[in-house]
C-alpha atoms as an extended CHARMM CRD file, in Angstrom:
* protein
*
       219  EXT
         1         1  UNK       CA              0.0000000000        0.0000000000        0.0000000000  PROA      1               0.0000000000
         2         2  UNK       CA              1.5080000000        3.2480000000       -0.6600000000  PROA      2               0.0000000000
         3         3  UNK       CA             -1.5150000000        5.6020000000        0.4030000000  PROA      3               0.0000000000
         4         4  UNK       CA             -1.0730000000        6.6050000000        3.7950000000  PROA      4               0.0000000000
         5         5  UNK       CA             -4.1650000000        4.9030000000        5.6580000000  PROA      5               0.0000000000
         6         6  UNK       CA             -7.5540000000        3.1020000000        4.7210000000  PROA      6               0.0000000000
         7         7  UNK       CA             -9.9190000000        5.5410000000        5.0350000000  PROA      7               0.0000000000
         8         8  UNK       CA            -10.3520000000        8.0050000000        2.1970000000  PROA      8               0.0000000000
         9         9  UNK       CA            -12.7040000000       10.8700000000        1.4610000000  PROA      9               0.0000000000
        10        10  UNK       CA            -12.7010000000       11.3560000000       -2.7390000000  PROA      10              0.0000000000
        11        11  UNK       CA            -14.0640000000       14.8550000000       -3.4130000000  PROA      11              0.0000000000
        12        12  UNK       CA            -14.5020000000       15.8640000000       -6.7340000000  PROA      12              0.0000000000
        13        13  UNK       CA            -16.2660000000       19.5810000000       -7.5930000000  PROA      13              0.0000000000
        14        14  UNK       CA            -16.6190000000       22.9740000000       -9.6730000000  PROA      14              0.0000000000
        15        15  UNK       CA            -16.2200000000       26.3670000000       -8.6250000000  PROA      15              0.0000000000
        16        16  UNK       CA            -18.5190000000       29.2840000000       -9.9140000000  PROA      16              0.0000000000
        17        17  UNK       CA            -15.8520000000       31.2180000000      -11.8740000000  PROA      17              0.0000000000
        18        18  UNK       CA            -16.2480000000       34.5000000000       -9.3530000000  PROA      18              0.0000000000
        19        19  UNK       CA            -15.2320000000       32.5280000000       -6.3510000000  PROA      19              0.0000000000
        20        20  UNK       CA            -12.3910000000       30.6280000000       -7.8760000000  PROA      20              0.0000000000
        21        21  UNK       CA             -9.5740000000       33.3520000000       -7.2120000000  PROA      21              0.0000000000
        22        22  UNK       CA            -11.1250000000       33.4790000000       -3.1990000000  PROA      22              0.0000000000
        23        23  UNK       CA            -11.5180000000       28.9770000000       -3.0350000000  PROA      23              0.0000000000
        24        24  UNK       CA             -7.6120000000       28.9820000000       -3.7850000000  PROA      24              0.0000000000
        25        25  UNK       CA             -6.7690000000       31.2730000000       -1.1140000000  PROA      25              0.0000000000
        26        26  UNK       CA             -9.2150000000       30.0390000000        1.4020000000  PROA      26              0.0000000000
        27        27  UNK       CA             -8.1690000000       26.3710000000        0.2280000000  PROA      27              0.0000000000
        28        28  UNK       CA             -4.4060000000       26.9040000000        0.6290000000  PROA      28              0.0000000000
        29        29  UNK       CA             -4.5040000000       28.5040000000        3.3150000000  PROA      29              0.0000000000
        30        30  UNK       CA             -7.5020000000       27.4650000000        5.6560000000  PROA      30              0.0000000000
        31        31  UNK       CA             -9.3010000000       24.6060000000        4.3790000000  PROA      31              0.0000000000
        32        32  UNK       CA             -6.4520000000       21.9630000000        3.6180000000  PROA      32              0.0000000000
        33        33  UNK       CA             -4.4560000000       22.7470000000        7.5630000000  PROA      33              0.0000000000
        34        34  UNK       CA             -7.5650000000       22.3190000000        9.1680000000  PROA      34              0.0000000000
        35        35  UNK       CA             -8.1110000000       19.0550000000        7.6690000000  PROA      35              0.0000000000
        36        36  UNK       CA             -5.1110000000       18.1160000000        8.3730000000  PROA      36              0.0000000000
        37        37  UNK       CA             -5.2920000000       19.2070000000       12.1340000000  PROA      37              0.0000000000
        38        38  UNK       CA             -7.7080000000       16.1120000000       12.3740000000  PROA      38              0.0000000000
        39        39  UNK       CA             -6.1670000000       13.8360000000       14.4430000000  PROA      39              0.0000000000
        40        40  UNK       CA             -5.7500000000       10.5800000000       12.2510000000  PROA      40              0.0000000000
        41        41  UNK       CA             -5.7880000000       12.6190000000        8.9310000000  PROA      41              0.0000000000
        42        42  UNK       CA             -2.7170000000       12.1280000000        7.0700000000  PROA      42              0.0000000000
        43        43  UNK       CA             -2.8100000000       13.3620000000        3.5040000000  PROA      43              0.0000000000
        44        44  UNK       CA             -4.7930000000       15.7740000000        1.5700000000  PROA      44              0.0000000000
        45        45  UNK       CA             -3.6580000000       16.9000000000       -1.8390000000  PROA      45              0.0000000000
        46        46  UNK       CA             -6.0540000000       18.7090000000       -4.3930000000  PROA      46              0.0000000000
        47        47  UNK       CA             -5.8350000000       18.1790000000       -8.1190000000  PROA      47              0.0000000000
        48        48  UNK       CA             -7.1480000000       20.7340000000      -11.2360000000  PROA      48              0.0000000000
        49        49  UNK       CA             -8.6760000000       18.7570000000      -14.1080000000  PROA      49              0.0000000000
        50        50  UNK       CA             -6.7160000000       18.0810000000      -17.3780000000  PROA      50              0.0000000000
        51        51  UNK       CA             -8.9700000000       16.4620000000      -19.2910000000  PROA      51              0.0000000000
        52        52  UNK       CA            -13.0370000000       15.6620000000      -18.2990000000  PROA      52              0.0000000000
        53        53  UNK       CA            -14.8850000000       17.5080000000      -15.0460000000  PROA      53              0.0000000000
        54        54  UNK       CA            -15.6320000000       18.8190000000      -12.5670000000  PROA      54              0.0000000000
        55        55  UNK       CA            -12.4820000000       20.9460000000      -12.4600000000  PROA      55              0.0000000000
        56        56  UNK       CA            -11.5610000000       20.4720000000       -9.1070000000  PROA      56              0.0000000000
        57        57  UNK       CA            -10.6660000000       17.0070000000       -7.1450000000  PROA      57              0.0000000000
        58        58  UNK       CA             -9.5410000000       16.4710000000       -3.8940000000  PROA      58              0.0000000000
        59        59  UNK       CA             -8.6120000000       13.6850000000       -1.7470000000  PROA      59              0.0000000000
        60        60  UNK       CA             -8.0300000000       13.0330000000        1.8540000000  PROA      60              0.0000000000
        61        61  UNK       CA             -5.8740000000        9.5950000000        3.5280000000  PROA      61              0.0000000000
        62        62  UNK       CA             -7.2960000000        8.9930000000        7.2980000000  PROA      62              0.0000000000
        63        63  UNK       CA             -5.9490000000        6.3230000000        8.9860000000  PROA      63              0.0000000000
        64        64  UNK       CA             -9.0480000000        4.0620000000        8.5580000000  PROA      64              0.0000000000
        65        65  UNK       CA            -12.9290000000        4.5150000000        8.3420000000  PROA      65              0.0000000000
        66        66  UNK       CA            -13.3680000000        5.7160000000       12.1760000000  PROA      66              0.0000000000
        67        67  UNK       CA            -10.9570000000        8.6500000000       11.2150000000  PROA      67              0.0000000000
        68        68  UNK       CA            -13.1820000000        9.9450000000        8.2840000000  PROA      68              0.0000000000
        69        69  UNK       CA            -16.4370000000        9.0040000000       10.2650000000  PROA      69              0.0000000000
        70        70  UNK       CA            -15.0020000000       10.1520000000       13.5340000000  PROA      70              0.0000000000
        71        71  UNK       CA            -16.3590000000       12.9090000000       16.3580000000  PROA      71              0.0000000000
        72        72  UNK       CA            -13.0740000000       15.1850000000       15.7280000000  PROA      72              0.0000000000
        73        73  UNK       CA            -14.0710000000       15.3740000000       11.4860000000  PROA      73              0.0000000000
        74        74  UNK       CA            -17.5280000000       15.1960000000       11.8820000000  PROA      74              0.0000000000
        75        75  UNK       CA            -17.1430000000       18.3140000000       14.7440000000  PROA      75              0.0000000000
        76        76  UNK       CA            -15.2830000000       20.3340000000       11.9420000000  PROA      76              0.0000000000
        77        77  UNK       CA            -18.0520000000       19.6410000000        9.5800000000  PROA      77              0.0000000000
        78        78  UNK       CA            -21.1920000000       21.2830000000       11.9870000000  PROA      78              0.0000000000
        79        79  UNK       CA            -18.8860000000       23.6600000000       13.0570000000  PROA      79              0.0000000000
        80        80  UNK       CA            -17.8780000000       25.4390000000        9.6750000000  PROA      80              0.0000000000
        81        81  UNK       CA            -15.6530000000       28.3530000000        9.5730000000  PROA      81              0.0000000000
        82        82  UNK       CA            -16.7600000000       31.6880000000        8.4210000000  PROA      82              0.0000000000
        83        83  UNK       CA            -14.8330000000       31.5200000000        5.8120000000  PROA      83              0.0000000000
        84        84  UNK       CA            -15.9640000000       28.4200000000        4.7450000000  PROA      84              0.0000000000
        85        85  UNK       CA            -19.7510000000       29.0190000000        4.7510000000  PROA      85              0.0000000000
        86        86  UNK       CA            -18.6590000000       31.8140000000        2.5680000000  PROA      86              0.0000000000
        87        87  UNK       CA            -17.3660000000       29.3740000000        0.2320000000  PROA      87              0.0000000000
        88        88  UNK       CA            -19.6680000000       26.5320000000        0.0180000000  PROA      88              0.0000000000
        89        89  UNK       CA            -22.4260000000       28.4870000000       -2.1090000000  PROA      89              0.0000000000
        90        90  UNK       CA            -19.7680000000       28.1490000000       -4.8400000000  PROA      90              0.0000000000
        91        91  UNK       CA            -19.5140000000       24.8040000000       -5.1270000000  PROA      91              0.0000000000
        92        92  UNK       CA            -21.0730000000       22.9030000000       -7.9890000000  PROA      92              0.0000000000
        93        93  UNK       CA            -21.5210000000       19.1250000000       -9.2530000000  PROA      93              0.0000000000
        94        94  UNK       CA            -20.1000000000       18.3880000000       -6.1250000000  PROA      94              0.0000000000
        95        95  UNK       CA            -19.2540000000       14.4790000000       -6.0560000000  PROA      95              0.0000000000
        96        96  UNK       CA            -18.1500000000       12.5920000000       -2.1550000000  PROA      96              0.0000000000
        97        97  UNK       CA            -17.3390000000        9.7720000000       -1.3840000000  PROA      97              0.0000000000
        98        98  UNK       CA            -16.2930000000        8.4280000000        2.1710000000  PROA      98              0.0000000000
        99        99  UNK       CA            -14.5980000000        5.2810000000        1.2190000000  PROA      99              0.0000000000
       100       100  UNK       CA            -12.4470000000        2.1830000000        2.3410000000  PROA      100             0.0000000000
       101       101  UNK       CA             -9.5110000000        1.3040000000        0.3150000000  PROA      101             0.0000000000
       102       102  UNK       CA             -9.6380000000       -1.6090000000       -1.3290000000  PROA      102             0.0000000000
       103       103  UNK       CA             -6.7310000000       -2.1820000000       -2.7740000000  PROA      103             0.0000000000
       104       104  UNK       CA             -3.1960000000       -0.3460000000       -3.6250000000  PROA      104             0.0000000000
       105       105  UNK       CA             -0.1730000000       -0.9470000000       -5.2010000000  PROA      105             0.0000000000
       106       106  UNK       CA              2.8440000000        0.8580000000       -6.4920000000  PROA      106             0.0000000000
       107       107  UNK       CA              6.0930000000        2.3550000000       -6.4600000000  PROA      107             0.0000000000
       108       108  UNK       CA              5.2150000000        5.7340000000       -5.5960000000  PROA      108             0.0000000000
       109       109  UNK       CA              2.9760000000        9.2930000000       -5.5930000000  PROA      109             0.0000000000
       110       110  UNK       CA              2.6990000000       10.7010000000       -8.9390000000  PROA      110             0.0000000000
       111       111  UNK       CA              1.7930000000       14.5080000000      -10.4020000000  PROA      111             0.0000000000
       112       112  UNK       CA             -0.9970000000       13.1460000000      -12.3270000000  PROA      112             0.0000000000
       113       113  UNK       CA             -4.0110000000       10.9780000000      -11.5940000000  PROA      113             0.0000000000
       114       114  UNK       CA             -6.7250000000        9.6080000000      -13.5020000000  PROA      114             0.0000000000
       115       115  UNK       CA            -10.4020000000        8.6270000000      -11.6960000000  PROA      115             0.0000000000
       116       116  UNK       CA            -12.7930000000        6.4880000000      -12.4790000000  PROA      116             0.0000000000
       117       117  UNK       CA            -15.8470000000        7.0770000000      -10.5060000000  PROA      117             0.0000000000
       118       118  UNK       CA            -18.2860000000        4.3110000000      -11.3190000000  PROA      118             0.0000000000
       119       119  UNK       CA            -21.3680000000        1.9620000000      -10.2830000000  PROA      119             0.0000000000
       120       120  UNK       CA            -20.9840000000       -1.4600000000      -11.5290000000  PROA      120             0.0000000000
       121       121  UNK       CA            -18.7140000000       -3.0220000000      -13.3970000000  PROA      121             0.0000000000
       122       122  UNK       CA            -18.4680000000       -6.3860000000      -15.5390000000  PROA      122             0.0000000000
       123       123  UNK       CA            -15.9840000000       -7.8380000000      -12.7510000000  PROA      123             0.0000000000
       124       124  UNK       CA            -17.1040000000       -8.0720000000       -9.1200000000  PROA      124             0.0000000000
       125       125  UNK       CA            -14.7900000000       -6.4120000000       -6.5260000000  PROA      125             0.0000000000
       126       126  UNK       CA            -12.0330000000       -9.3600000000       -6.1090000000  PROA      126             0.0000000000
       127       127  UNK       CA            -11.5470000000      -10.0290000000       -9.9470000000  PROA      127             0.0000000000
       128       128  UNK       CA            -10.7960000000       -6.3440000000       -9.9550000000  PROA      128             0.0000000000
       129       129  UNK       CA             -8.2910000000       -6.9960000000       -7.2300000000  PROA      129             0.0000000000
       130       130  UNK       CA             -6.9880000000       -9.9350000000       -7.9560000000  PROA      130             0.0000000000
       131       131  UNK       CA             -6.3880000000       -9.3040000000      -12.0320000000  PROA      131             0.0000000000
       132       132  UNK       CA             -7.3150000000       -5.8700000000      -13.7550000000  PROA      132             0.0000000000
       133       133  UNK       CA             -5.8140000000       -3.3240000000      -10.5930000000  PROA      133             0.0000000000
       134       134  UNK       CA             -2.6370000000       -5.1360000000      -10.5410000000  PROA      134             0.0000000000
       135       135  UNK       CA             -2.3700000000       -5.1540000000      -14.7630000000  PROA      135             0.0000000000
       136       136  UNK       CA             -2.8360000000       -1.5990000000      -14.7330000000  PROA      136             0.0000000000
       137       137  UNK       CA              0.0490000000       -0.9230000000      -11.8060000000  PROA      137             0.0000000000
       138       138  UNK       CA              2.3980000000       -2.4640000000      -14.6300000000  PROA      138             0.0000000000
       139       139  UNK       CA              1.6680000000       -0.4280000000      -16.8960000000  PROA      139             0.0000000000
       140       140  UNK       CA              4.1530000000        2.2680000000      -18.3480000000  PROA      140             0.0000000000
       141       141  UNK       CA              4.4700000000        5.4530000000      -16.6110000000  PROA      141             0.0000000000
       142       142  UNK       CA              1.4220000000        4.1990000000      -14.1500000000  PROA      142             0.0000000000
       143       143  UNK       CA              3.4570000000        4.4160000000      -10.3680000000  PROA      143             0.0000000000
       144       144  UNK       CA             -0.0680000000        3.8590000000       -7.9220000000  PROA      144             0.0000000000
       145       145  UNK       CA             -3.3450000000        2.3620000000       -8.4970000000  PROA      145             0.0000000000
       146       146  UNK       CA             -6.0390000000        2.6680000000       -5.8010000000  PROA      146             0.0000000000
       147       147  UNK       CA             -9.3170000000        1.2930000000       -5.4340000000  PROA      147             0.0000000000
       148       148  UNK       CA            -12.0350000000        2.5020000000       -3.0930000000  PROA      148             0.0000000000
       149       149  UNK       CA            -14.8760000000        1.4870000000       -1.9990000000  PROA      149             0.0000000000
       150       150  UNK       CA            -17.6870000000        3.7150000000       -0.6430000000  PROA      150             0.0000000000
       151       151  UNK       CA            -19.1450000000        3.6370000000        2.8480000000  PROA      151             0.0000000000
       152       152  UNK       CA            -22.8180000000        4.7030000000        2.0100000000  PROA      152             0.0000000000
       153       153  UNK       CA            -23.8920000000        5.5450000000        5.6130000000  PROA      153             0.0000000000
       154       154  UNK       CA            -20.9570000000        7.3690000000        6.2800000000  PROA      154             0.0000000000
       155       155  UNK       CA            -21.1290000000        9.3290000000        2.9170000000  PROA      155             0.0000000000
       156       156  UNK       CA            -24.8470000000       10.6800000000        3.1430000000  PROA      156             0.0000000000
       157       157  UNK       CA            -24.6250000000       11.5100000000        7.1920000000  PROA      157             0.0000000000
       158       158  UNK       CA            -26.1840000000       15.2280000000        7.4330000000  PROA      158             0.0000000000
       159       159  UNK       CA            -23.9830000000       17.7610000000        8.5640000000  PROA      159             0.0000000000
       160       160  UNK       CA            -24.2040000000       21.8140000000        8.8860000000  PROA      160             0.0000000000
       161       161  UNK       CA            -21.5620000000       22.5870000000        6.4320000000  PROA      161             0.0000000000
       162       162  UNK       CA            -23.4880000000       20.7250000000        3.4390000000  PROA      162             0.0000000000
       163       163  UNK       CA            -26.8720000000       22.9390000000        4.1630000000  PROA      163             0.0000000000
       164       164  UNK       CA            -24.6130000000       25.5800000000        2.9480000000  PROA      164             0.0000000000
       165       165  UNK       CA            -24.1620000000       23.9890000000       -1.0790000000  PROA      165             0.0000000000
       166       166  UNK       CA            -26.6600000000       24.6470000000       -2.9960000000  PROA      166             0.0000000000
       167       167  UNK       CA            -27.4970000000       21.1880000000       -4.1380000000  PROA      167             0.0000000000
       168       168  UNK       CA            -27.2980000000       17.4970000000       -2.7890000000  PROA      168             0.0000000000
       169       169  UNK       CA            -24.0800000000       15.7630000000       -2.9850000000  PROA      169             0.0000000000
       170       170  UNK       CA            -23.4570000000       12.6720000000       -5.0270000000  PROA      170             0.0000000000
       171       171  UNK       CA            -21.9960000000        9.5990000000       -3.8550000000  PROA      171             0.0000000000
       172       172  UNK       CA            -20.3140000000        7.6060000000       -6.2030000000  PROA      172             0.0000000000
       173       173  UNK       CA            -20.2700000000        3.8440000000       -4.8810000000  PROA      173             0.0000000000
       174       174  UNK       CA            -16.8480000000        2.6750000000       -6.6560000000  PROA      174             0.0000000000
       175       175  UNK       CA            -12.9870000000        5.0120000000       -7.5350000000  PROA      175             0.0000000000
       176       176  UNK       CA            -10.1890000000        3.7650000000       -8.9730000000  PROA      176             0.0000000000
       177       177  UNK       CA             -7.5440000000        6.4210000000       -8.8510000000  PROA      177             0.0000000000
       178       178  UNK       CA             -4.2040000000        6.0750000000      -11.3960000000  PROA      178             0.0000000000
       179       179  UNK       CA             -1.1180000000        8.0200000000      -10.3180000000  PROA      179             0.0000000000
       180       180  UNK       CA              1.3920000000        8.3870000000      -12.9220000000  PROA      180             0.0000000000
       181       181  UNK       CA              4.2010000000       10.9300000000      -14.6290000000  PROA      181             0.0000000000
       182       182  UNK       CA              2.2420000000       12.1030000000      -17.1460000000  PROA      182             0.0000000000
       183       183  UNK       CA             -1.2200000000       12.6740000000      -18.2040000000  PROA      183             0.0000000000
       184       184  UNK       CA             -1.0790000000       11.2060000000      -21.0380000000  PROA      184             0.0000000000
       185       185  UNK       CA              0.2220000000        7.5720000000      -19.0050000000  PROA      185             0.0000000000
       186       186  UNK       CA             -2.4750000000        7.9000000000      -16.3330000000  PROA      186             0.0000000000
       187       187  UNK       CA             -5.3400000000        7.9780000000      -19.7280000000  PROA      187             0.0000000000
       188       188  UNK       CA             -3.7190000000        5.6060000000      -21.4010000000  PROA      188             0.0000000000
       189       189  UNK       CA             -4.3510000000        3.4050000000      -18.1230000000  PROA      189             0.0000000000
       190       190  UNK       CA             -7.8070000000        4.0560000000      -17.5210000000  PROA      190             0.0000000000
       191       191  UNK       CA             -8.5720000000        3.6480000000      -21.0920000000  PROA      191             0.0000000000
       192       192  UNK       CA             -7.1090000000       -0.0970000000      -20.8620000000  PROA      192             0.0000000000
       193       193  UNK       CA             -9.5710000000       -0.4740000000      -17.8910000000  PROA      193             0.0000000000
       194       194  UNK       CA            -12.3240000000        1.3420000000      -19.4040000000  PROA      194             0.0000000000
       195       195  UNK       CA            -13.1080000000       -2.2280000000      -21.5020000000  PROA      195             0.0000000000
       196       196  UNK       CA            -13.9040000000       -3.8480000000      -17.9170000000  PROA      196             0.0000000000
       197       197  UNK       CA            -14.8400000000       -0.4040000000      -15.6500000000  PROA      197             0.0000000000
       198       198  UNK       CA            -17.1120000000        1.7440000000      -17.7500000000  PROA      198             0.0000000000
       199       199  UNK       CA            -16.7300000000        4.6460000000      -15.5850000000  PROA      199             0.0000000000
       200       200  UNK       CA            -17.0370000000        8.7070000000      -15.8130000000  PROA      200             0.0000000000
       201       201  UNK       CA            -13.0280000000        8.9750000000      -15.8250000000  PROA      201             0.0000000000
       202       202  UNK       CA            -11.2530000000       12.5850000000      -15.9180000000  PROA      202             0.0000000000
       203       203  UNK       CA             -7.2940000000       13.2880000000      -15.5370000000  PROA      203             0.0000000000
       204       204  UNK       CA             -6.0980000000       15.7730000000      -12.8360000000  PROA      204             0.0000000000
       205       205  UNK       CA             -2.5260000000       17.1900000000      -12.2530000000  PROA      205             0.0000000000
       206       206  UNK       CA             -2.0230000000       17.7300000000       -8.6770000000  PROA      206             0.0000000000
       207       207  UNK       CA             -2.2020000000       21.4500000000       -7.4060000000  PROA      207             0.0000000000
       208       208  UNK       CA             -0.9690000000       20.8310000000       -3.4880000000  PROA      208             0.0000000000
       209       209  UNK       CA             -0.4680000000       18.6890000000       -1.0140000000  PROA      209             0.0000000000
       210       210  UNK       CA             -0.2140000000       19.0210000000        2.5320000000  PROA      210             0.0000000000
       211       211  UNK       CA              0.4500000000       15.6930000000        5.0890000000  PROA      211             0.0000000000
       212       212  UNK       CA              1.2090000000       14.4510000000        8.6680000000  PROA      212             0.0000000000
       213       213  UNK       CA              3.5900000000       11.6910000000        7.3630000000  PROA      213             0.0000000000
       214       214  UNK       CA              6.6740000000       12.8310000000        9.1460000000  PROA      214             0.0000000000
       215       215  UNK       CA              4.3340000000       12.6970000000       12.4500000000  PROA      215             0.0000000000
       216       216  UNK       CA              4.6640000000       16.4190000000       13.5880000000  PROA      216             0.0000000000
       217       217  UNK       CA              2.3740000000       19.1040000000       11.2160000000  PROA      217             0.0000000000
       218       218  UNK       CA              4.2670000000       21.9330000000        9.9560000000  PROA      218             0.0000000000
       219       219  UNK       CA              2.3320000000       25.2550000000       10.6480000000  PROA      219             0.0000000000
């Protein structure tokens, strides 16, 4: 495994073109430490869309499902900054999933990643693990392949910083996220797995990252 825990929250959204210039600052600067003041949170990195939508996605490595699910995240999400119910009304197509990972291989992090959100696919969950996911980690240029699985309950639980979108959040139920060195490896990839995963897929270069790897957070 070379994510850095089990539990993941997969984010994928617009922004309204008028708030875009405010969401990086308040992202940068705000929303990404305090996520990563979470006890248990380990990783968030945000991505900007090279090819397919929304523009925006962003995910976030807990140390397993009771992290993502857990009083100190869910206290951050009824509690909402002003800053951040500022921001919410800006969001559009707004995709979440809170997920368990299923599955990941690979040599490293890469500056591109491709995802597949989808529904179904023609192979059930262990095919995928035991035969496709590990044929696509081989792959040229292709240096992580990640497979999560959505944790309905814990996706759709109500919270106060939601009622400030305007519109209902989607859930997809299956990701399979493709880092790689290029964009045009991490396509190439999901295009291979498109014939067993037909999926909405779009390729993101990564924007930031900020983590609690080295066990001490860096303010």
């Amino acid at each position: 495994m070379n994510l850095a825990g089990r539990g993941i929250v997969a984010i994928w959204h617009d922004i309204l073109l008028e708030g875009q210039a405010e969401f990086y600052e308040w992202h940068n600067r705000e929303h990404m430490p305090e996520r990563m003041g979470i006890p248990g949170f380990r990783r968030g990195r945000r991505y900007i869309a090279v090819h397919g939508t929304p523009q925006f996605f962003c995910f976030y490595e807990g140390e397993d499902l009771g992290v993502v699910v857990g009083p100190a995240y869910l206290e951050r999400l009824n509690n909402p900054s002003e800053w951040t119910r500022k921001m919410m009304p800006y969001f559009r197509n707004m995709s979440r999933s809170v997920c368990n990972l299923r599955y990941s291989e690979g040599p490293g992090e890469g500056g591109f990643i491709a995802t597949l959100r989808f529904s179904a696919s023609k192979q059930n969950e262990e095919e995928l693990i035991e035969t496709a996911l590990p044929q696509i980690a081989s792959l040229p240029g292709v240096v992580g392949v990640h497979f999560c699985v959505a944790d309905g309950a814990a996706s759709n639980i109500p919270t106060i910083e939601k009622t400030f979108r305007k519109s209902t959040d989607m859930c997809p139920p299956y990701t399979i996220l493709i880092e790689g060195s290029s964009a045009r490896f991490v396509q190439a990839a999901a295009t291979t797995l498109l014939a067993d995963v037909p999926a909405d897929v779009g390729v993101y270069q990564l924007e930031n990252t900020r983590s609690n790897l080295q066990g001490a957070h860096k303010r």
